[in-house]
CHARMM-style PDB file with segment names, atoms N, HN, CA, C and O in Angstrom:
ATOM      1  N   UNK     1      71.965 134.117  86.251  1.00  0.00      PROA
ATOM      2  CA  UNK     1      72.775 133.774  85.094  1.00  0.00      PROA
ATOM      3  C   UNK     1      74.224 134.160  85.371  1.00  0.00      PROA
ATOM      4  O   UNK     1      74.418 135.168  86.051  1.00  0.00      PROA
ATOM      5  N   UNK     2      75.039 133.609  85.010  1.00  0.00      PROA
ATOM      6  HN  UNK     2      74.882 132.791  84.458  1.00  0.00      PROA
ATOM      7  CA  UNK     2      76.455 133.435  85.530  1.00  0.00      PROA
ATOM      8  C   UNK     2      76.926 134.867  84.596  1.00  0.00      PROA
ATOM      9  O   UNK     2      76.133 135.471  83.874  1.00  0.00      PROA
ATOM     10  N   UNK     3      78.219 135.208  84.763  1.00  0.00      PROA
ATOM     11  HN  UNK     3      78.864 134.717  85.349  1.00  0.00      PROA
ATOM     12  CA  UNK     3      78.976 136.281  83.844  1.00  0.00      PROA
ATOM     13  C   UNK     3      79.112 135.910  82.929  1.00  0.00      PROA
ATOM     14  O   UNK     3      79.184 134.683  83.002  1.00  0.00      PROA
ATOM     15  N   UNK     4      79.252 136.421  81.510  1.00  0.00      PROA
ATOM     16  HN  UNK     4      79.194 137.417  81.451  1.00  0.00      PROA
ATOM     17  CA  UNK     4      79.418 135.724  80.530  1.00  0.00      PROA
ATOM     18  C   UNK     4      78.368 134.775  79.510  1.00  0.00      PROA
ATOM     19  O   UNK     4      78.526 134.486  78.324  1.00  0.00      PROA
ATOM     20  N   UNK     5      77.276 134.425  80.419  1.00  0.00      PROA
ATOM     21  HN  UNK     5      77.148 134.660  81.383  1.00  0.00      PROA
ATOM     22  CA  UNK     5      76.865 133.079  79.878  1.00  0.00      PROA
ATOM     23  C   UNK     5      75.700 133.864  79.013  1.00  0.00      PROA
ATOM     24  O   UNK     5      75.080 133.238  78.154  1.00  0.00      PROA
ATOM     25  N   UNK     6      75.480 134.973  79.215  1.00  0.00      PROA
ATOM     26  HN  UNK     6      75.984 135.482  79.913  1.00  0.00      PROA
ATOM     27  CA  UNK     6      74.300 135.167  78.268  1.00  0.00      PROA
ATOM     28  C   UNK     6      75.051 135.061  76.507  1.00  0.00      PROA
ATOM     29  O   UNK     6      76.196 135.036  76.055  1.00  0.00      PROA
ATOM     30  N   UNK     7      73.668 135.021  75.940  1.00  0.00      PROA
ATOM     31  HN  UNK     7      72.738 135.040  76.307  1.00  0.00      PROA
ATOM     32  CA  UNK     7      74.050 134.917  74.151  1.00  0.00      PROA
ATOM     33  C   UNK     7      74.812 135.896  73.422  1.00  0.00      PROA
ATOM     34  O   UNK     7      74.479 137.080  73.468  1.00  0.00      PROA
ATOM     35  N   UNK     8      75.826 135.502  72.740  1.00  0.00      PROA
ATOM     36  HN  UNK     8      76.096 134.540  72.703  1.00  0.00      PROA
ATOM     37  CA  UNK     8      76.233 136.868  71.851  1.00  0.00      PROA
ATOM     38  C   UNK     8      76.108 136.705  70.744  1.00  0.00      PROA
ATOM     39  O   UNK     8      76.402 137.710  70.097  1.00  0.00      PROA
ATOM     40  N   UNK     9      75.717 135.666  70.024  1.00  0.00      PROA
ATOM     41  HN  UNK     9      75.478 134.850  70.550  1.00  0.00      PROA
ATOM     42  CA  UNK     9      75.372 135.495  68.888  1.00  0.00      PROA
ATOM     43  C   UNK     9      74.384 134.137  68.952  1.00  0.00      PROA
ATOM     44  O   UNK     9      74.194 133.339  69.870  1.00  0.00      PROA
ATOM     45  N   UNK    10      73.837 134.211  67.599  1.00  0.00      PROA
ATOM     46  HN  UNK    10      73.992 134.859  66.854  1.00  0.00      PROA
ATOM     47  CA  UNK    10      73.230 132.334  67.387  1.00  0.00      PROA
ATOM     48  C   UNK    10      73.314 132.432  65.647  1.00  0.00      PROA
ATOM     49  O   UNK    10      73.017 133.303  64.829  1.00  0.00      PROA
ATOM     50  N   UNK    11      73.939 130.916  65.559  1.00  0.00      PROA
ATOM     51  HN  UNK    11      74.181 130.209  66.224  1.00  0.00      PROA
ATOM     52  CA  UNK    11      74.031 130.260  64.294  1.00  0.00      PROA
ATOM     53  C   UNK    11      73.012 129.484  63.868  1.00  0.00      PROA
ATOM     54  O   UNK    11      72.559 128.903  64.855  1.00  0.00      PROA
ATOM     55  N   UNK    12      72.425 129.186  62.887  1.00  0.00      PROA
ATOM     56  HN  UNK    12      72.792 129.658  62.086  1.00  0.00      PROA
ATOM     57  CA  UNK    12      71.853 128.017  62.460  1.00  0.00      PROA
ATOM     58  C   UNK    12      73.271 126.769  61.743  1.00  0.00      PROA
ATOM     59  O   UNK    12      74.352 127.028  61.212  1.00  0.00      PROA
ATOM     60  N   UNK    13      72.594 125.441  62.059  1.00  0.00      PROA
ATOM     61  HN  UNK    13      71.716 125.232  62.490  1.00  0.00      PROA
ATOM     62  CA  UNK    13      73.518 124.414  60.776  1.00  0.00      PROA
ATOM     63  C   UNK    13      72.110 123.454  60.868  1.00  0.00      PROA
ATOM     64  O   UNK    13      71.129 123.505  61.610  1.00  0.00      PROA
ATOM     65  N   UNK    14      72.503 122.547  59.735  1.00  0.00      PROA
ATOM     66  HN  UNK    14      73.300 122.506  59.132  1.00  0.00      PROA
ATOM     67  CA  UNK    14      71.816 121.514  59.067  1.00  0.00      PROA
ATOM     68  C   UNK    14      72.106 120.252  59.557  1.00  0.00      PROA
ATOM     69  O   UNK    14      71.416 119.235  59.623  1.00  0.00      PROA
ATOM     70  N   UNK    15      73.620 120.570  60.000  1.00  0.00      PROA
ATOM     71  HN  UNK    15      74.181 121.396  59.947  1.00  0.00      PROA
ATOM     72  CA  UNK    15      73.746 119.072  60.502  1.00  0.00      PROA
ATOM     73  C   UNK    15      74.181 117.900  59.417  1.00  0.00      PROA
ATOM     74  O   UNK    15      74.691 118.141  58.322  1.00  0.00      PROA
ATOM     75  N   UNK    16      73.952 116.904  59.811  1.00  0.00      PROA
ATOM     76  HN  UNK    16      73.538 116.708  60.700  1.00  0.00      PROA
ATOM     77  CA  UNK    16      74.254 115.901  59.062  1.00  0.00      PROA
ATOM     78  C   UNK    16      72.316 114.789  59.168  1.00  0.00      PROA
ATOM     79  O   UNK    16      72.105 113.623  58.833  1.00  0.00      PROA
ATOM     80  N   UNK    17      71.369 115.792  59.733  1.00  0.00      PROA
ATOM     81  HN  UNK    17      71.540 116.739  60.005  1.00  0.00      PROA
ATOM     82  CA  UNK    17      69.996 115.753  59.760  1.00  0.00      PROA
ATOM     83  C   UNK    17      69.642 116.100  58.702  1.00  0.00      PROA
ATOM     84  O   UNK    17      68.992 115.343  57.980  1.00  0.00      PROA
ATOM     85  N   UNK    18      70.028 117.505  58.286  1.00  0.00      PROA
ATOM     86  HN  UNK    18      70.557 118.119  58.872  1.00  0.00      PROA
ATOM     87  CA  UNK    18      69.349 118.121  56.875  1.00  0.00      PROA
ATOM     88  C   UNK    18      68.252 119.019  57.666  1.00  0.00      PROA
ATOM     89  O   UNK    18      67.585 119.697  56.884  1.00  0.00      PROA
ATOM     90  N   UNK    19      67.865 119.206  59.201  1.00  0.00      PROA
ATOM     91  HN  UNK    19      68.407 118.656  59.836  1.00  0.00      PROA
ATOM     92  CA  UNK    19      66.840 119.983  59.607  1.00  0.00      PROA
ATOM     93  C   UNK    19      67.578 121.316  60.441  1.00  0.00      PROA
ATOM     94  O   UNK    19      68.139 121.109  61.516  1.00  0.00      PROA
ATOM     95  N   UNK    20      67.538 122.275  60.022  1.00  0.00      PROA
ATOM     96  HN  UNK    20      67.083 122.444  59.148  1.00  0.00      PROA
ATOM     97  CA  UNK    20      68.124 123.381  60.808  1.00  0.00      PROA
ATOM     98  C   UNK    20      68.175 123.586  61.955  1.00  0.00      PROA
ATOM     99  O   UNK    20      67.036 123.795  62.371  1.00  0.00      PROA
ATOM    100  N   UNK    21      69.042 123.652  62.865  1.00  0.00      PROA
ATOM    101  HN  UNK    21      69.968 123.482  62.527  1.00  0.00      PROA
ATOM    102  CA  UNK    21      69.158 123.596  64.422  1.00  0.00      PROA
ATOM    103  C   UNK    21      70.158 124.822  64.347  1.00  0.00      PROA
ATOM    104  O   UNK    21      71.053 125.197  63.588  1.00  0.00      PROA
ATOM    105  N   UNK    22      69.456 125.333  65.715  1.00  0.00      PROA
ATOM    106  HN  UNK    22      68.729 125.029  66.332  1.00  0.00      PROA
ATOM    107  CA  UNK    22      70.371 126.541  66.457  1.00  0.00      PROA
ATOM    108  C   UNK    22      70.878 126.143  67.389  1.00  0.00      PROA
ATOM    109  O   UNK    22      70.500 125.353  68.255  1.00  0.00      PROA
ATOM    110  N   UNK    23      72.477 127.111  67.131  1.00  0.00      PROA
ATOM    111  HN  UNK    23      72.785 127.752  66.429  1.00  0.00      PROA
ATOM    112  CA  UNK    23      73.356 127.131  68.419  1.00  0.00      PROA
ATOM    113  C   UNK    23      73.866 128.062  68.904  1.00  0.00      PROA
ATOM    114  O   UNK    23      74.982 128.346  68.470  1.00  0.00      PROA
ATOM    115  N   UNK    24      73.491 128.611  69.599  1.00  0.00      PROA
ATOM    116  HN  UNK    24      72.584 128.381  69.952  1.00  0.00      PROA
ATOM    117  CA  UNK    24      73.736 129.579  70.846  1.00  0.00      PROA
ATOM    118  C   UNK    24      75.391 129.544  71.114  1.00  0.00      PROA
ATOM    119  O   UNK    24      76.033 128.618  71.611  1.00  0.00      PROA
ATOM    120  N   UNK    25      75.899 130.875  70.617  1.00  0.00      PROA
ATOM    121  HN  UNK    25      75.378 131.627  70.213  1.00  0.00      PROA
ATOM    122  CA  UNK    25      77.184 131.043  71.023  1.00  0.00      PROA
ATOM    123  C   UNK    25      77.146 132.103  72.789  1.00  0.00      PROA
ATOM    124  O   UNK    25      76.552 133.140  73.084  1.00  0.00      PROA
ATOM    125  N   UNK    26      77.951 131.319  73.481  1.00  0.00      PROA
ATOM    126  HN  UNK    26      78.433 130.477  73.241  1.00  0.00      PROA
ATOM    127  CA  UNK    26      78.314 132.719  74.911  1.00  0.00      PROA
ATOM    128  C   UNK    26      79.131 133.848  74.222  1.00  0.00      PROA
ATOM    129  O   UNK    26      79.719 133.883  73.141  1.00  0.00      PROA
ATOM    130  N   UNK    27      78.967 134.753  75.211  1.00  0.00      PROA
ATOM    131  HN  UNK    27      78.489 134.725  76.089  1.00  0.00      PROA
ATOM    132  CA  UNK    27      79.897 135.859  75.370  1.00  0.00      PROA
ATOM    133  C   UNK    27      81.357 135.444  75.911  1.00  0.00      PROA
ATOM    134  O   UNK    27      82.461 135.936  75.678  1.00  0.00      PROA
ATOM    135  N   UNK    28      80.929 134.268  76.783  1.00  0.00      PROA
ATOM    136  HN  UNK    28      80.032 133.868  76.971  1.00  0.00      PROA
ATOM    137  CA  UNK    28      82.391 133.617  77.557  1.00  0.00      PROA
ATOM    138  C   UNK    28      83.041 132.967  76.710  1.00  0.00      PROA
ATOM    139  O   UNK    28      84.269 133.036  76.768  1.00  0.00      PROA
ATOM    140  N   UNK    29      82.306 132.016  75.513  1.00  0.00      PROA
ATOM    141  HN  UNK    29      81.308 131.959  75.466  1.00  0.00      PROA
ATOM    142  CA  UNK    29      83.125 131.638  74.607  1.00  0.00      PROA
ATOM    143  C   UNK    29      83.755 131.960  74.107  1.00  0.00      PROA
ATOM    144  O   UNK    29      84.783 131.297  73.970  1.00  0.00      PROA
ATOM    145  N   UNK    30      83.573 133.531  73.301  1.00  0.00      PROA
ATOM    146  HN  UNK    30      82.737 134.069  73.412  1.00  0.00      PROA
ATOM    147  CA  UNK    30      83.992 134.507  72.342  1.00  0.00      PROA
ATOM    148  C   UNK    30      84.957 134.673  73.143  1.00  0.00      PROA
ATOM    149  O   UNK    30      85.973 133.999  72.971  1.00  0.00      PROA
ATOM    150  N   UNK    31      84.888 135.548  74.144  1.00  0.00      PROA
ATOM    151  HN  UNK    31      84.063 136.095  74.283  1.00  0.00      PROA
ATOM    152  CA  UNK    31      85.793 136.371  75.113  1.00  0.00      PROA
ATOM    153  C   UNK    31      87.115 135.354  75.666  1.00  0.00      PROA
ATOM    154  O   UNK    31      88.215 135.859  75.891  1.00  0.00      PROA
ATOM    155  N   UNK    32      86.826 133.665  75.877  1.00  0.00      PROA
ATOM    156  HN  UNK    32      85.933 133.254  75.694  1.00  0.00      PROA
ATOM    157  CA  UNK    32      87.620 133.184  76.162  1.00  0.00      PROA
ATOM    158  C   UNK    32      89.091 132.962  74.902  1.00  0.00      PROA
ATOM    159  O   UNK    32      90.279 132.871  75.214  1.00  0.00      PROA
ATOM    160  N   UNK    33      88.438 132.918  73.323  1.00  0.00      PROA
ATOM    161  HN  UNK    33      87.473 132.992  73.070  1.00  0.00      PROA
ATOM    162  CA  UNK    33      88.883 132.435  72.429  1.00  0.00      PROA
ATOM    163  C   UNK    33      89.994 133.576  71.757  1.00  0.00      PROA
ATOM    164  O   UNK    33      91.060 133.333  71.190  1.00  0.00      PROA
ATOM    165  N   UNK    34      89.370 134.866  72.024  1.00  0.00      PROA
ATOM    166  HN  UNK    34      88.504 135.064  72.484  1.00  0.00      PROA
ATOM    167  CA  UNK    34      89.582 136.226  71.635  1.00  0.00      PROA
ATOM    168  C   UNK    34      90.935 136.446  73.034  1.00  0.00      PROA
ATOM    169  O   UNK    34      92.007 136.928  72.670  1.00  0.00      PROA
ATOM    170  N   UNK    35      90.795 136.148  74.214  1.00  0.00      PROA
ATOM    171  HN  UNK    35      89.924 135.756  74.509  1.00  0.00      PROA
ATOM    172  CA  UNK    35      91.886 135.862  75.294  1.00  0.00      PROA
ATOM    173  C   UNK    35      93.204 135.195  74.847  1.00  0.00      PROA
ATOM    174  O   UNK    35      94.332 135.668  74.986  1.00  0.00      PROA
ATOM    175  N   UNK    36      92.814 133.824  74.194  1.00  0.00      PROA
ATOM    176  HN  UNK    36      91.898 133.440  74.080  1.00  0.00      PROA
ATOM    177  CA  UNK    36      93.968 133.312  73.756  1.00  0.00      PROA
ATOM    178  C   UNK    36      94.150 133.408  72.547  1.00  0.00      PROA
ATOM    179  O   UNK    36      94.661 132.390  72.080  1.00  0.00      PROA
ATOM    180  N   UNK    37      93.942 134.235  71.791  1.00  0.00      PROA
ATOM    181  HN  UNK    37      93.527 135.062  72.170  1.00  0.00      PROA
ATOM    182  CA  UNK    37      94.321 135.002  70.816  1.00  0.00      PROA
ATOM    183  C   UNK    37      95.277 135.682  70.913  1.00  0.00      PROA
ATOM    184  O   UNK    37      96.308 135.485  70.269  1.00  0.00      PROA
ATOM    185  N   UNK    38      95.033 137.045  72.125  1.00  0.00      PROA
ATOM    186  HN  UNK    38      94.196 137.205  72.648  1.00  0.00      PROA
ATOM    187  CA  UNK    38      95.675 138.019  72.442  1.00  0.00      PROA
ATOM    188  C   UNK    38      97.295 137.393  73.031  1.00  0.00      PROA
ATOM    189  O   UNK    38      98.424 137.521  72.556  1.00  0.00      PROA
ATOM    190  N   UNK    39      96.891 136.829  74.011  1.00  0.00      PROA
ATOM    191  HN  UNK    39      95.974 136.725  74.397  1.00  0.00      PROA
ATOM    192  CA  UNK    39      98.211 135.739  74.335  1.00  0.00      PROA
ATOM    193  C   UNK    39      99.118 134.972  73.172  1.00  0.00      PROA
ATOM    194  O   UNK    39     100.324 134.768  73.309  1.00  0.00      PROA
ATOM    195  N   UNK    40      98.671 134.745  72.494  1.00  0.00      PROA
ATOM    196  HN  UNK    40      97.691 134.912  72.382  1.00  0.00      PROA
ATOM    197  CA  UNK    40      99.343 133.747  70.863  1.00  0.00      PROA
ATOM    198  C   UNK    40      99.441 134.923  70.337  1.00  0.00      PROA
ATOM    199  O   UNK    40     100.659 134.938  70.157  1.00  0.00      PROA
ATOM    200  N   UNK    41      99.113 135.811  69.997  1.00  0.00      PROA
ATOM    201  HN  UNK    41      98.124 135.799  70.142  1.00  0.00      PROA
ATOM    202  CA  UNK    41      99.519 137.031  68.972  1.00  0.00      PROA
ATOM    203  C   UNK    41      99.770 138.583  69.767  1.00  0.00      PROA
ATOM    204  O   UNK    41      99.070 139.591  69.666  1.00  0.00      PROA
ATOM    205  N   UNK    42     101.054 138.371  70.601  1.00  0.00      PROA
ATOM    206  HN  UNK    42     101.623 137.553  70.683  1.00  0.00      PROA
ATOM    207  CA  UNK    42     100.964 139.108  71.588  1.00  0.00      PROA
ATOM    208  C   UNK    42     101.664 140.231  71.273  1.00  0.00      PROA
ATOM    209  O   UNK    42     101.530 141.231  71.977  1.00  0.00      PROA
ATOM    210  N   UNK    43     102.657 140.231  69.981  1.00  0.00      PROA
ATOM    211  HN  UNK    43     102.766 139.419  69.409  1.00  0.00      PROA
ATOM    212  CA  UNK    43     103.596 141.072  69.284  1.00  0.00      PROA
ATOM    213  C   UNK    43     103.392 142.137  68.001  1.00  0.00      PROA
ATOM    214  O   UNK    43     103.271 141.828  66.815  1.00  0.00      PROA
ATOM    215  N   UNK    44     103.391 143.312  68.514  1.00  0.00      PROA
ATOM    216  HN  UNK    44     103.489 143.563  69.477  1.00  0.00      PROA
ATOM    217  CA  UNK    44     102.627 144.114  67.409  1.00  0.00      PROA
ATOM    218  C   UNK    44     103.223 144.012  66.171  1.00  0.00      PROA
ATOM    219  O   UNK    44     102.768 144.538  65.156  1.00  0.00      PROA
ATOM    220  N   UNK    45     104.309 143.297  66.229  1.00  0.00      PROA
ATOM    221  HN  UNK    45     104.679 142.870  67.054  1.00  0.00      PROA
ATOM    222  CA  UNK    45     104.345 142.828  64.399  1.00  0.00      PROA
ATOM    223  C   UNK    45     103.848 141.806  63.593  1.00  0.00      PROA
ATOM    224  O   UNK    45     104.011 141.535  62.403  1.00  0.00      PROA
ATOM    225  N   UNK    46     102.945 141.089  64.866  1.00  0.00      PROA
ATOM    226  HN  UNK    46     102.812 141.310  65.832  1.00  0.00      PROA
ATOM    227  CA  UNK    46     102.073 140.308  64.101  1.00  0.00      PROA
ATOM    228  C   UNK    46     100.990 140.814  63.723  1.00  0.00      PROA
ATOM    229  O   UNK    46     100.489 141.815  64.236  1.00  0.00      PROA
ATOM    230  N   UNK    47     100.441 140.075  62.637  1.00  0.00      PROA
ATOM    231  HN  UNK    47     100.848 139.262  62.220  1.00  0.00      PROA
ATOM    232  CA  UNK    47      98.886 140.754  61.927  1.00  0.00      PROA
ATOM    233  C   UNK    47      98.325 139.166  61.745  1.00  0.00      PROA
ATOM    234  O   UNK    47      98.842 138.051  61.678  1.00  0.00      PROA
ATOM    235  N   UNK    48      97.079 139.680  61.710  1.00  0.00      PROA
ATOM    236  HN  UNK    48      96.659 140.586  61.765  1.00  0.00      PROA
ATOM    237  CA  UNK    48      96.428 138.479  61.428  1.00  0.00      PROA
ATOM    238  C   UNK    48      95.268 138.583  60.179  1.00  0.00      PROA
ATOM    239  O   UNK    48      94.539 139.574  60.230  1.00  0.00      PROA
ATOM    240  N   UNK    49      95.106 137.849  59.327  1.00  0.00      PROA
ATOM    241  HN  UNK    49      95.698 137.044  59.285  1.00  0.00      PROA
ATOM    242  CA  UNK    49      94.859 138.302  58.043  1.00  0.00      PROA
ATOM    243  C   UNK    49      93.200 137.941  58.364  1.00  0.00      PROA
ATOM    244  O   UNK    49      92.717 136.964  58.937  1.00  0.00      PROA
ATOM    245  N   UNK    50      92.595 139.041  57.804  1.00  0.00      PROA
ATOM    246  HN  UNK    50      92.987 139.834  57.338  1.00  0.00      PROA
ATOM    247  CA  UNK    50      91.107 139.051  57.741  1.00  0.00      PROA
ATOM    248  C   UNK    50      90.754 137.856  56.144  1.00  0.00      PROA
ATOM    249  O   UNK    50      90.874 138.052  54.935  1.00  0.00      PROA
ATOM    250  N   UNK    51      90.388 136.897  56.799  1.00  0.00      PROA
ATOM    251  HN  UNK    51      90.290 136.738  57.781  1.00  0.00      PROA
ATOM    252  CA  UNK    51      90.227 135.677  55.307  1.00  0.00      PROA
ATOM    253  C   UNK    51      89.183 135.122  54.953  1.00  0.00      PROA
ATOM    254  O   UNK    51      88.999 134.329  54.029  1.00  0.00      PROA
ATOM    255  N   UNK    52      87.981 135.840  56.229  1.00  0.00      PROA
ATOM    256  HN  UNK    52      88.131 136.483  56.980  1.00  0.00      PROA
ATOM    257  CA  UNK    52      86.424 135.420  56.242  1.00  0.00      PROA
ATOM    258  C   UNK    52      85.696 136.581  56.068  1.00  0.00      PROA
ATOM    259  O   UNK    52      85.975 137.779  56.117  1.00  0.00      PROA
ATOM    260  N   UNK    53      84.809 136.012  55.877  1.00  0.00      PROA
ATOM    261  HN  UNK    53      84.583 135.039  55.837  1.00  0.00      PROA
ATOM    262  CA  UNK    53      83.630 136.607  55.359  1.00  0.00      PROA
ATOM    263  C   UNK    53      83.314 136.904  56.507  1.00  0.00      PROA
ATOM    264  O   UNK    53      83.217 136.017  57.355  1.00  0.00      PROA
ATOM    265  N   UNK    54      83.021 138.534  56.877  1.00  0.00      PROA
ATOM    266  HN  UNK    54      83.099 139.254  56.188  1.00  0.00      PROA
ATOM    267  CA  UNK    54      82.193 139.116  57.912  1.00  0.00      PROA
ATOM    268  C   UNK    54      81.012 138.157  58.259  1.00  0.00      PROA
ATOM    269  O   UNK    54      80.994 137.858  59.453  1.00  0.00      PROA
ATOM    270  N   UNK    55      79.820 137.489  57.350  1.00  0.00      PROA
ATOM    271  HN  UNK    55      79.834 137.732  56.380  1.00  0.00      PROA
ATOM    272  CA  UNK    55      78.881 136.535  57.756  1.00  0.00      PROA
ATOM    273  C   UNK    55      78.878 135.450  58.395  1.00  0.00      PROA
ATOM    274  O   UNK    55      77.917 134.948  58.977  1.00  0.00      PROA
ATOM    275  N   UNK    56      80.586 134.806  58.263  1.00  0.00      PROA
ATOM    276  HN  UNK    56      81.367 135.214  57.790  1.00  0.00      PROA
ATOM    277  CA  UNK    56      80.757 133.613  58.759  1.00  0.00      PROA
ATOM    278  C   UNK    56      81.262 133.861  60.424  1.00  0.00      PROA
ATOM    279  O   UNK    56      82.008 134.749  60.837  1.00  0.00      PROA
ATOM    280  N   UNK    57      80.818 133.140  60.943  1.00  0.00      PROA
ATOM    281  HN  UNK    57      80.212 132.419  60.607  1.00  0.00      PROA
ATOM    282  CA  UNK    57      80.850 133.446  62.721  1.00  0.00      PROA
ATOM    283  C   UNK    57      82.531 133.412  63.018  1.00  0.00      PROA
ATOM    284  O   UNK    57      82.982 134.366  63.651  1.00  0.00      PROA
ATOM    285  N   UNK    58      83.374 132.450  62.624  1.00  0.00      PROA
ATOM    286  HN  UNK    58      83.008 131.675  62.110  1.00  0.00      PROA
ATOM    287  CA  UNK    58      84.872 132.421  62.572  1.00  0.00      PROA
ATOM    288  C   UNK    58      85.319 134.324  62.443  1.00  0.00      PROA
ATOM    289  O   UNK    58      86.291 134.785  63.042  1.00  0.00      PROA
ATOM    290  N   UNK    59      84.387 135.187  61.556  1.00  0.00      PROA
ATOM    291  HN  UNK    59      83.598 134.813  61.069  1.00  0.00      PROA
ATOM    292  CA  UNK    59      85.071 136.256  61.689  1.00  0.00      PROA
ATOM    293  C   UNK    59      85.105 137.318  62.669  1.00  0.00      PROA
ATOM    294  O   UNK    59      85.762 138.359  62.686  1.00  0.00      PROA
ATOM    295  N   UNK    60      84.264 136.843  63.480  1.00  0.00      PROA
ATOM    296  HN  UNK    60      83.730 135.998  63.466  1.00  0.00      PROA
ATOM    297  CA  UNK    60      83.754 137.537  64.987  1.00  0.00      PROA
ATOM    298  C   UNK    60      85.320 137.315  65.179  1.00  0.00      PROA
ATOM    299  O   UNK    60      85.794 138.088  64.347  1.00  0.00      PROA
ATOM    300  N   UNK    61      86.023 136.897  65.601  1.00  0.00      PROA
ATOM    301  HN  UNK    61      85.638 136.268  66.277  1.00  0.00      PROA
ATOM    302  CA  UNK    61      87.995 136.257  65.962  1.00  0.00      PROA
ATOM    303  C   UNK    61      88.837 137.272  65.199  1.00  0.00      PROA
ATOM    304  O   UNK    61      89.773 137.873  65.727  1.00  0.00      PROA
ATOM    305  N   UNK    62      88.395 137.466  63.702  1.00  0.00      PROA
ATOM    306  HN  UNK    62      87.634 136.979  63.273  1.00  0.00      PROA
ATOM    307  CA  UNK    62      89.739 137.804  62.893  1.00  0.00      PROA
ATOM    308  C   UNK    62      88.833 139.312  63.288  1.00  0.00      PROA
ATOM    309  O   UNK    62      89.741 140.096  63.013  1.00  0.00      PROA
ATOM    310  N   UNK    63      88.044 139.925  63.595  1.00  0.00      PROA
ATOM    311  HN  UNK    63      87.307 139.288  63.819  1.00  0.00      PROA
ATOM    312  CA  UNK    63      87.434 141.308  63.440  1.00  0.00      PROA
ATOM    313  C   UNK    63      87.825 142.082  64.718  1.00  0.00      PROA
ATOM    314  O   UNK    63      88.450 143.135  64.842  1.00  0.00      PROA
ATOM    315  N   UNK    64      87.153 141.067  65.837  1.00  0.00      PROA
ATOM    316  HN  UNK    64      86.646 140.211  65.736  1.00  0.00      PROA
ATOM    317  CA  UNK    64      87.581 141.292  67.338  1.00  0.00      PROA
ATOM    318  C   UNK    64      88.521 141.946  67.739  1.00  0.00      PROA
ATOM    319  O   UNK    64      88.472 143.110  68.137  1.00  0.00      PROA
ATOM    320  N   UNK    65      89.913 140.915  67.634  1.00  0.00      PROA
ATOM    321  HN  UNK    65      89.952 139.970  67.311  1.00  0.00      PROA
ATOM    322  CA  UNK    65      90.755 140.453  68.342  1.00  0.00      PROA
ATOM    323  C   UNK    65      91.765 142.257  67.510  1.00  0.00      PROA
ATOM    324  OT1 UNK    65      92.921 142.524  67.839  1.00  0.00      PROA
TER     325      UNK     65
END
């Protein structure tokens, strides 16, 4: 298994099926997204406003980073 590629989270959605399907988030994903984060918000007078809900996967980013 490559670096990175194992699971760090999994979501369910419905889709536009209506039948629940999982999706497997990487660690490389996170880590890549959370990277260019750090790069775009590179100035400690920026803040970035916590606006999600800890449950919603988007807040893995605003919690992380």
């Amino acid at each position: 298994m490559k670096a990175g590629a194992s699971v760090a989270y999994q979501m369910y959605t419905s889709g536009t099926t209506g039948e629940p399907k999982a999706v497997q988030i990487s660690h490389r994903s996170l880590s890549c997204r959370l990277e260019w984060m750090a790069d775009t918000f590179q100035e400690y007078t920026q803040v970035i406003l916590q606006k999600t809900r800890n449950t919603f996967d988007v807040s893995n980013w605003e919690l992380l980073l």
